[in-house]
C-alpha positions as CSV (number, residue, x, y, z in Angstrom):
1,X,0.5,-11.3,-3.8
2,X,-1.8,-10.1,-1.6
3,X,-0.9,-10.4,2.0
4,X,-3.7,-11.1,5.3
5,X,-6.9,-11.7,2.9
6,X,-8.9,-10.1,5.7
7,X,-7.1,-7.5,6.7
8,X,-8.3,-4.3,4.9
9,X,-7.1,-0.8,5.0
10,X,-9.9,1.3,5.8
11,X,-9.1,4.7,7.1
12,X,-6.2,7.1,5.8
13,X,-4.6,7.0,9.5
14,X,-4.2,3.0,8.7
15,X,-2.6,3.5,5.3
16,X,-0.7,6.2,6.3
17,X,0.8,3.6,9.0
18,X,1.3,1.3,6.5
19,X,3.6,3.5,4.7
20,X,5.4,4.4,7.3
21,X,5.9,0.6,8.3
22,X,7.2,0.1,5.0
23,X,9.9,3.2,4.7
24,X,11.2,2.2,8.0
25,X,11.6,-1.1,7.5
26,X,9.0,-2.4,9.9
27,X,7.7,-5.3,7.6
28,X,11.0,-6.9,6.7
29,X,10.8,-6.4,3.2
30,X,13.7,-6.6,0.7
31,X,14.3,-4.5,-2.5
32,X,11.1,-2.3,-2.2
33,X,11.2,0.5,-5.0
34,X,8.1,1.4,-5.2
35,X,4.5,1.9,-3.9
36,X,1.2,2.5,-5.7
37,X,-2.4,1.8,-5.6
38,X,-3.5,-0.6,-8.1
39,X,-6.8,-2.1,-9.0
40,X,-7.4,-6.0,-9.2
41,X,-8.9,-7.0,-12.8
42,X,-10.4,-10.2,-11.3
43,X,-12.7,-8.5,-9.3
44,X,-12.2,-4.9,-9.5
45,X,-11.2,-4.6,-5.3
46,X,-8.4,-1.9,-4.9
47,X,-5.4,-2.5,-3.4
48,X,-1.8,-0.8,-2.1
49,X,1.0,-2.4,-3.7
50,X,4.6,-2.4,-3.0
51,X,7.0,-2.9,-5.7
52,X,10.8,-3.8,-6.6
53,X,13.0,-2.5,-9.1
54,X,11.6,-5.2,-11.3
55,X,8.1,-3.3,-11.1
56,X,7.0,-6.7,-9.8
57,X,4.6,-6.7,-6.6
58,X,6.2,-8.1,-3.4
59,X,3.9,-7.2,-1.0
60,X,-0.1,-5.7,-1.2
61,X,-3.0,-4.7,1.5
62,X,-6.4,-4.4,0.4
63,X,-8.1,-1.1,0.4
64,X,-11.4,0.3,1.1
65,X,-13.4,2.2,-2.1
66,X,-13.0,5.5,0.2
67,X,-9.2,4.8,0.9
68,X,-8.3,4.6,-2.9
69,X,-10.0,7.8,-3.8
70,X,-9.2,9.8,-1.0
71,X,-5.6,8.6,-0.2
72,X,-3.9,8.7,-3.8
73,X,-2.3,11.9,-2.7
74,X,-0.8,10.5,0.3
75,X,0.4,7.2,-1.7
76,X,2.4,9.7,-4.3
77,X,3.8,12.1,-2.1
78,X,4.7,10.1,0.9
79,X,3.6,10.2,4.8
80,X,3.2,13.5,6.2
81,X,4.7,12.1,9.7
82,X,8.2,11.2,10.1
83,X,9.3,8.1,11.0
């Protein structure tokens, strides 16, 4: 489930925000276990997703081409900023 169809992550400041909204519990989200990047197979768009201990998505942004490839590091590791 991708959430806000038009509302695309397009800088590594904004995803880093995003992850930082998520650890801290700014989006209201239950059980979240995980977060990746993932691809789309429909139509190949990249996305951030946000996972429960089921490995199922819960919650997903869209991505810019430039944010996937330059923000995998900072989607494995974790926000360099504390909350």
């Amino acid at each position: 489930m991708i959430n806000n169809e038009l509302s695309v992550i397009d800088s590594l400041e904004e995803l880093e925000a995003f992850l930082l909204s998520i650890e801290s519990g700014g989006l209201g989200l239950q059980g979240v276990e995980g977060i990746g990047m993932a691809t789309n197979n429909a139509d190949g768009r990249h996305f951030v997703a946000v996972f429960n201990n089921q490995h199922q998505l819960i919650y997903g942004r869209w991505i810019s081409d430039d944010v996937f490839e330059n923000g995998k590091e900072l989607v494995s590791k974790g926000p360099r900023r504390s909350h």
